[in-house]
SERO-4910 file (N, C-alpha, C, O; in steps of 0.05 Angstrom, whole numbers):
BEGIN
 pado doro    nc1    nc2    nc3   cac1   cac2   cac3    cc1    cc2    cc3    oc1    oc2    oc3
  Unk    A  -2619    527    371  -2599    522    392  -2598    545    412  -2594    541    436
  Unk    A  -2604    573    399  -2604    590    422  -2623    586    449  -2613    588    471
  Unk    A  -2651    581    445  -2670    573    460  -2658    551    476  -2653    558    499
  Unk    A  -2653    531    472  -2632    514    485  -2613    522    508  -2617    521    533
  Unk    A  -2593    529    495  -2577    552    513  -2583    562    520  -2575    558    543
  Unk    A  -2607    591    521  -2616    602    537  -2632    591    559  -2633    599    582
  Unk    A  -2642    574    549  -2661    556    570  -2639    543    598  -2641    546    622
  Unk    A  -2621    530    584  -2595    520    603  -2582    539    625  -2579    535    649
  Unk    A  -2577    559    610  -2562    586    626  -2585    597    649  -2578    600    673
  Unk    A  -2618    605    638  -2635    613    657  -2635    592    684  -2640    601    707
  Unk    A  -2630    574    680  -2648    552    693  -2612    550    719  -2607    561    740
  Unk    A  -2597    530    700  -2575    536    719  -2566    560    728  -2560    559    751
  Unk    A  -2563    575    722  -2561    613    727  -2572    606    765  -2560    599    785
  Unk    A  -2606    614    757  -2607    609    781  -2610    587    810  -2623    585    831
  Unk    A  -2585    570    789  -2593    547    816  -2561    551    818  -2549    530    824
  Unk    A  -2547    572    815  -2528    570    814  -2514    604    829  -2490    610    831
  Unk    A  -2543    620    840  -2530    640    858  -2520    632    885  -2506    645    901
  Unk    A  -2530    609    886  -2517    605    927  -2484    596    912  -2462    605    919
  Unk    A  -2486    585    902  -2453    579    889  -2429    598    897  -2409    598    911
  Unk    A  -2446    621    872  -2422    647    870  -2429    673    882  -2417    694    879
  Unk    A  -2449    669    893  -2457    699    911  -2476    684    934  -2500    690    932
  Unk    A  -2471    671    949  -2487    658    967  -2497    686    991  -2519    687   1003
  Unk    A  -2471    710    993  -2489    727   1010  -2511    746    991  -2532    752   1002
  Unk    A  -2506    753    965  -2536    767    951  -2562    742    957  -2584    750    964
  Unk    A  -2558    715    954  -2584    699    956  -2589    704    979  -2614    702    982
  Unk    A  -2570    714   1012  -2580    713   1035  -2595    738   1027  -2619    733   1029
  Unk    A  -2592    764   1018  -2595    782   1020  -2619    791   1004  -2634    810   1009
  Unk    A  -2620    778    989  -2645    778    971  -2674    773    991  -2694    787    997
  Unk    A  -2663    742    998  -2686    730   1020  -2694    742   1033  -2719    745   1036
  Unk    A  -2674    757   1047  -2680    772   1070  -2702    805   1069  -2721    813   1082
  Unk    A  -2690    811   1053  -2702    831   1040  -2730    822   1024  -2747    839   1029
  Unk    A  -2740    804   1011  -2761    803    999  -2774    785   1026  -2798    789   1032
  Unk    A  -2761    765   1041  -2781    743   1051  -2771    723   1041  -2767    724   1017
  Unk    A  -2764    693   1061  -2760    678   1050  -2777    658   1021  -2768    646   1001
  Unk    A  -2803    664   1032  -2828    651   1019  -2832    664    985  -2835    649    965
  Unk    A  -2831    691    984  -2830    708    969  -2798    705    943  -2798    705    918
  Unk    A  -2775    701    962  -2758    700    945  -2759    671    924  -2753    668    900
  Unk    A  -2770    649    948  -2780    625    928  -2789    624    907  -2786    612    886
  Unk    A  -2804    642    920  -2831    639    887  -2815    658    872  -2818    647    850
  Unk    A  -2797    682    865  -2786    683    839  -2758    663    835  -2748    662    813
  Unk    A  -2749    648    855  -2737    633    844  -2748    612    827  -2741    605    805
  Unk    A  -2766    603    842  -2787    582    827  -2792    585    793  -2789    569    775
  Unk    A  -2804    622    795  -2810    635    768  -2790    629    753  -2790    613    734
  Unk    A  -2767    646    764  -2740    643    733  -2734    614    727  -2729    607    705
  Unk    A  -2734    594    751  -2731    564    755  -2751    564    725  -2744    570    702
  Unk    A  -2779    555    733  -2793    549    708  -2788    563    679  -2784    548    661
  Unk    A  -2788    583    675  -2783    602    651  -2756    579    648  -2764    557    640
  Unk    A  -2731    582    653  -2716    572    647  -2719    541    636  -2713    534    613
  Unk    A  -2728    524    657  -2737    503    644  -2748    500    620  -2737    488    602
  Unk    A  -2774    514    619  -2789    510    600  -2775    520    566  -2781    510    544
  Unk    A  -2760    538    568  -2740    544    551  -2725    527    538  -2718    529    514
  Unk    A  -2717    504    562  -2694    495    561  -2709    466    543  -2701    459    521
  Unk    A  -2739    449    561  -2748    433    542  -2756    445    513  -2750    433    492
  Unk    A  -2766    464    512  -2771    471    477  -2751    475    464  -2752    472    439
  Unk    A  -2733    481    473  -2703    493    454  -2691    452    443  -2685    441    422
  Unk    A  -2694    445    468  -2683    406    470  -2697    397    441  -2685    388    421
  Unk    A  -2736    402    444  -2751    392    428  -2735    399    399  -2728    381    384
  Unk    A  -2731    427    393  -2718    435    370  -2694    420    355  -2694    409    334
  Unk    A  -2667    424    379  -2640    415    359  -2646    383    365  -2629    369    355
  Unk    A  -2664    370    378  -2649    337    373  -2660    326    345  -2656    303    337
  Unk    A  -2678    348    327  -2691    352    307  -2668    349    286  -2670    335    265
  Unk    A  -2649    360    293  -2623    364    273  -2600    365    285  -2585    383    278
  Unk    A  -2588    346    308  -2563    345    325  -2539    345    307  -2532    332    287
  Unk    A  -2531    362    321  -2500    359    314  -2477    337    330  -2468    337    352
  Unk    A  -2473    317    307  -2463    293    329  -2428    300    329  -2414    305    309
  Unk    A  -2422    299    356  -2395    298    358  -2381    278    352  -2359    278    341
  Unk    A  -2399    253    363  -2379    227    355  -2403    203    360  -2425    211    366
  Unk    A  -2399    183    360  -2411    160    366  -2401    149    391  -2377    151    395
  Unk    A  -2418    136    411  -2410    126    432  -2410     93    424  -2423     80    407
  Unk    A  -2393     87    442  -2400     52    435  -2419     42    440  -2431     57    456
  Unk    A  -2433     21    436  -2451     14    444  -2457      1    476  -2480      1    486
  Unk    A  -2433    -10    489  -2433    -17    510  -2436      3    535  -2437     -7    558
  Unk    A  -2439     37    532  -2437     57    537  -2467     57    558  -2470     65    581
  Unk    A  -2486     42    538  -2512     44    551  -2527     27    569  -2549     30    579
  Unk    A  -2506      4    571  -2502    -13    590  -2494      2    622  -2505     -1    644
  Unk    A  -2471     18    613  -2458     30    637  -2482     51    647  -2489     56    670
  Unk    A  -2492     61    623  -2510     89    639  -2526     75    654  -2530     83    677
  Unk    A  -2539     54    645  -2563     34    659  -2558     22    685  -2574     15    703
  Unk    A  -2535     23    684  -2513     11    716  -2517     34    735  -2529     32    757
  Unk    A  -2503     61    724  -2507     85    737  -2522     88    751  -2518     91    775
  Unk    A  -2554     87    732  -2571    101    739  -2593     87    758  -2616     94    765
  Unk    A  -2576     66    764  -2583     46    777  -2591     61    821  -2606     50    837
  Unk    A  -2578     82    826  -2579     88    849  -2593    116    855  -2600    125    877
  Unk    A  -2596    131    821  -2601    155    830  -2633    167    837  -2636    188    850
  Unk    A  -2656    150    827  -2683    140    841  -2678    141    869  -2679    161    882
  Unk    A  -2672    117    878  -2661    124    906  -2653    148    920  -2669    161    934
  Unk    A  -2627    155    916  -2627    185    921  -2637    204    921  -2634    221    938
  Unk    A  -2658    205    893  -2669    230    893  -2691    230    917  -2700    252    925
  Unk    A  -2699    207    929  -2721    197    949  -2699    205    973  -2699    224    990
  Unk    A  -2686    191    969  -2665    203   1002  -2663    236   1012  -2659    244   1035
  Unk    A  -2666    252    987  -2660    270    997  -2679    289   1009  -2675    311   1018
  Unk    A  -2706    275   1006  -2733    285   1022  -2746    265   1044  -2764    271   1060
  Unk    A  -2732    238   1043  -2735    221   1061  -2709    212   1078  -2695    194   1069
  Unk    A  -2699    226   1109  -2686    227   1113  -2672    195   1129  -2688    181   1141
  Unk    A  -2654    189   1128  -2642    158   1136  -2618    162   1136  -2606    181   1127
  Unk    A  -2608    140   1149  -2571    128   1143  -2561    136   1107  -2539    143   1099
  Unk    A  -2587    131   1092  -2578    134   1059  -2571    165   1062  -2547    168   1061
  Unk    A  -2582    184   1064  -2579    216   1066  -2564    213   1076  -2545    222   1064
  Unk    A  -2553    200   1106  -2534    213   1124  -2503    212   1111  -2485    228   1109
  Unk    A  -2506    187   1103  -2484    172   1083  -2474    191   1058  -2451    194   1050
  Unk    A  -2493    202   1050  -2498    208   1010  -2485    238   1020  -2469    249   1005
  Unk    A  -2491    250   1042  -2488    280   1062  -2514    301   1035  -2532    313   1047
  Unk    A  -2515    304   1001  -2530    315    994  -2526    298    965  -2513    299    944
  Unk    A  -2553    282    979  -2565    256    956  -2567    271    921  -2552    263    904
  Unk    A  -2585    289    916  -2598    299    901  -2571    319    889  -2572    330    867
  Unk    A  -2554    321    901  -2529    322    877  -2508    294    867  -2498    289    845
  Unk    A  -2506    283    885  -2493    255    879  -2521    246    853  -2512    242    830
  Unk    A  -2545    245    857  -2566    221    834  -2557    244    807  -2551    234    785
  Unk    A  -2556    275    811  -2552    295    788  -2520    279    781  -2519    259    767
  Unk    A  -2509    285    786  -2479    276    783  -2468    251    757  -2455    251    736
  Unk    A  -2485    229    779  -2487    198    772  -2516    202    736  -2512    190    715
  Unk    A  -2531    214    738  -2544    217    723  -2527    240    700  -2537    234    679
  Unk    A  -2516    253    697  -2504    265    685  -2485    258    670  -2483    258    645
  Unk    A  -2467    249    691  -2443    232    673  -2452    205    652  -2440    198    632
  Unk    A  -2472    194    662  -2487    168    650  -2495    171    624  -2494    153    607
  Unk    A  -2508    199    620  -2512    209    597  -2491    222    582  -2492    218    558
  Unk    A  -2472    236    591  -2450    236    575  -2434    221    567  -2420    226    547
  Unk    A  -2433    194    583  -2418    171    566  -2439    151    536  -2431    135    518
  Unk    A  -2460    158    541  -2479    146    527  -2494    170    497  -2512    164    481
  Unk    A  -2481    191    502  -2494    209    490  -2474    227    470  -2459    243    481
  Unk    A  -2475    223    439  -2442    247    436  -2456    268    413  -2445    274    391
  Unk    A  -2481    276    421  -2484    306    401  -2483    318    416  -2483    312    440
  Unk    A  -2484    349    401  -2474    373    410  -2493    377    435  -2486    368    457
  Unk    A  -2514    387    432  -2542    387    447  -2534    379    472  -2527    392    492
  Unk    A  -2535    350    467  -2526    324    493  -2508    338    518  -2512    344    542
  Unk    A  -2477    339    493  -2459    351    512  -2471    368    528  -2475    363    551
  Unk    A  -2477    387    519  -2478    414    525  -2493    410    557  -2482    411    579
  Unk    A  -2529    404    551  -2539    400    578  -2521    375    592  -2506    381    610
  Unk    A  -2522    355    586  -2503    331    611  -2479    342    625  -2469    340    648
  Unk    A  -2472    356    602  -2438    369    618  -2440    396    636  -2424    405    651
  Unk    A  -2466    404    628  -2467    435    640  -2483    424    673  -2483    435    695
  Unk    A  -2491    405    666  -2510    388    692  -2485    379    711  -2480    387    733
  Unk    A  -2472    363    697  -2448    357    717  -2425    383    729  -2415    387    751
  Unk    A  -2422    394    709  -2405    410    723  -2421    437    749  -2409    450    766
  Unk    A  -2445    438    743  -2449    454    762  -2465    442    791  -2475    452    811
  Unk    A  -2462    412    779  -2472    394    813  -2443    391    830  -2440    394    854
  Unk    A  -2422    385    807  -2393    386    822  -2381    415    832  -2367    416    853
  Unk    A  -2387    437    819  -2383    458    829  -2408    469    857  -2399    487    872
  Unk    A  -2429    461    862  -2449    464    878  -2438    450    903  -2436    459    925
  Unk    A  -2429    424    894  -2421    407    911  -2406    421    932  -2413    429    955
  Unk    A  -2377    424    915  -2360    436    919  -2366    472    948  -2358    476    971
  Unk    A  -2380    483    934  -2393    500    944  -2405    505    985  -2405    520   1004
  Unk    A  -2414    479    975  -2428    461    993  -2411    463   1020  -2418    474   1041
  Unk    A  -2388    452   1015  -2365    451   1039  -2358    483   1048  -2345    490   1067
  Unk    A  -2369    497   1032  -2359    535   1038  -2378    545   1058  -2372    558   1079
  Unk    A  -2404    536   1050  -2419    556   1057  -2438    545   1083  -2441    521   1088
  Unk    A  -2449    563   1096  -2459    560   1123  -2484    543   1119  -2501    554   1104
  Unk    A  -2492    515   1129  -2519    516   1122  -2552    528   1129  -2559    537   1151
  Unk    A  -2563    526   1114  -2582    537   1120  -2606    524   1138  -2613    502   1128
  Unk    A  -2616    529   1155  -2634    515   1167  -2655    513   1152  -2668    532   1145
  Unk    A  -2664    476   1142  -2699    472   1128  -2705    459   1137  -2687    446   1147
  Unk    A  -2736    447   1143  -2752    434   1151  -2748    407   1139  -2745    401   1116
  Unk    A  -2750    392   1162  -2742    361   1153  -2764    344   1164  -2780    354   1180
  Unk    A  -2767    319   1154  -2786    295   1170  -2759    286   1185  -2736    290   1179
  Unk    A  -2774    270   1210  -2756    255   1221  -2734    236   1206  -2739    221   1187
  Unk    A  -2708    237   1217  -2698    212   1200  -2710    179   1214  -2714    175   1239
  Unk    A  -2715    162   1196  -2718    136   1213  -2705    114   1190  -2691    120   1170
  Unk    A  -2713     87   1202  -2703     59   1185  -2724     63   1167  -2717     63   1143
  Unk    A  -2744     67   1172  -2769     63   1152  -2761     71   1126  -2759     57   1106
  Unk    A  -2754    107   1129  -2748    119   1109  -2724    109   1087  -2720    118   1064
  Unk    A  -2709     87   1100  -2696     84   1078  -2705     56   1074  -2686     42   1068
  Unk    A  -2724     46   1076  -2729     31   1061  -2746     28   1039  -2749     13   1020
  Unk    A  -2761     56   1053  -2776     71   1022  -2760     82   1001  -2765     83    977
  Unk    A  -2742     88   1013  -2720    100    994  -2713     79    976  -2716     85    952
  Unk    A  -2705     59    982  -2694     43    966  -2710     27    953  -2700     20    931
  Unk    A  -2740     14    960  -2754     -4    951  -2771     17    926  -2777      8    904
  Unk    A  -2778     48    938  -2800     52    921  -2776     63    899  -2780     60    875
  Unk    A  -2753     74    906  -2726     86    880  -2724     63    867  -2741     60    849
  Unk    A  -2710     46    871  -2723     12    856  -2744     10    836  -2738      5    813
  Unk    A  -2768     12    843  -2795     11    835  -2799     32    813  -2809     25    792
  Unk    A  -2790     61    819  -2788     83    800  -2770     80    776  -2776     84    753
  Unk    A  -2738     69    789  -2722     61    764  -2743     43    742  -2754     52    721
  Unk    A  -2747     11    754  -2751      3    735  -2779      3    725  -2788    -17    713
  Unk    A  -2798     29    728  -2823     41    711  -2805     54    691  -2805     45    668
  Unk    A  -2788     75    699  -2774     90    683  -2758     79    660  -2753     91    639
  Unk    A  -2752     57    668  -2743     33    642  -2754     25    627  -2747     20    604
  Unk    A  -2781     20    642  -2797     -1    615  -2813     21    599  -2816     19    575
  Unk    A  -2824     42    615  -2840     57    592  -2839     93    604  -2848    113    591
  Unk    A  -2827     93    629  -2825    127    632  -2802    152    621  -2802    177    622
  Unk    A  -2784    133    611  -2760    148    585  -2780    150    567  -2784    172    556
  Unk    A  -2794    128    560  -2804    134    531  -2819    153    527  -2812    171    512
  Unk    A  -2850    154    545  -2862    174    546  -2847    204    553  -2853    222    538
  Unk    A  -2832    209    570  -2829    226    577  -2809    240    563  -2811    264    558
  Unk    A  -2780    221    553  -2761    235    536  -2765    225    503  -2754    232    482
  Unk    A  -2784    209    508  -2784    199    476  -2775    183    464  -2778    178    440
  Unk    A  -2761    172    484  -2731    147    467  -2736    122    491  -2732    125    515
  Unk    A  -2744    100    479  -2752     81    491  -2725     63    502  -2707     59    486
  Unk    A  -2723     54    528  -2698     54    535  -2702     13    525  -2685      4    509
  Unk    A  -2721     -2    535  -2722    -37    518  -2727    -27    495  -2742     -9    489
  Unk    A  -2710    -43    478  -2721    -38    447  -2724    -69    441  -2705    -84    447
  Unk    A  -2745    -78    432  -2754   -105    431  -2777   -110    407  -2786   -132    404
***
């Protein structure tokens, strides 16, 4: 479980300095280079991750269950997660969907988070779903504070959201029939 946690804390840690010190991240940049500060965010980004899947691989070995969810639970996450494909596409393909969503890629984290916490009740579970949600709502939150930063965008057009939505569509339901399975291991049709 430590690996776990540690993995969680590295990873959100630093997606989580513009949050609570947004002028050290200016200051950092500035001082190393924007390009430069990437790539060790990138670094601790990965280390952290990779922490965070091996530590996952470990306790779901031996979860500690808090409770049982109902079964109708996984219906709802399936509803959820019904938009957040989409979004995560919106928020690199700019449209009415981005303009609307204002920052897509925390709304699909959000919606994906909570989906798994209603569908999910070991320790493990909690821990990443709830630590995912609370620091997309706190980021969110954040969000309204701080100055934005100027990044390179594609044009917004109609086109883009209809890629948004046809190919997020198209990704959900791969991700249904066989990309949970491969990828998290738990086959989401059971048939």
């Amino acid at each position: 479980m430590s690996q776990f946690v540690l993995g969680l804390i590295i990873f959100l840690g630093i997606h989580s300095i513009a949050i609570v010190a947004n002028p050290l991240r200016n200051a950092l940049a500035a001082r190393l280079g924007e390009w430069p500060w990437k790539g060790v965010y990138a670094l601790i980004s990965l280390v952290g991750f990779v922490l965070l899947v091996q530590g996952w691989a470990q306790v779901r070995l031996e979860p500690t269950v808090l409770w049982t969810p109902p079964s109708w639970t996984r219906h709802l996450t399936m509803l959820l997660m019904v938009p957040v494909f989409p979004l995560l596409l919106a928020a690199y393909l700019p449209g009415r969907i981005k303009t609307a969503a204002k920052h897509p890629m925390l709304v699909a984290t959000k919606l994906w988070a909570l989906g798994h916490l209603l569908c999910n009740g070991s320790l493990h579970e909690v821990l990443l779903f709830g630590a995912f949600l609370a620091w997309a709502v706190a980021d969110r939150i954040s969000l309204k504070r701080r100055a934005p930063r100027a990044t390179p965008q594609l044009p917004g057009t109609a086109l883009n959201d209809v890629i948004v939505v046809v190919g997020g569509l198209a990704l959900y339901g791969a991700f249904v029939v066989k990309g949970h399975a491969w990828l998290i291991g738990m086959p989401l049709i059971r048939g």
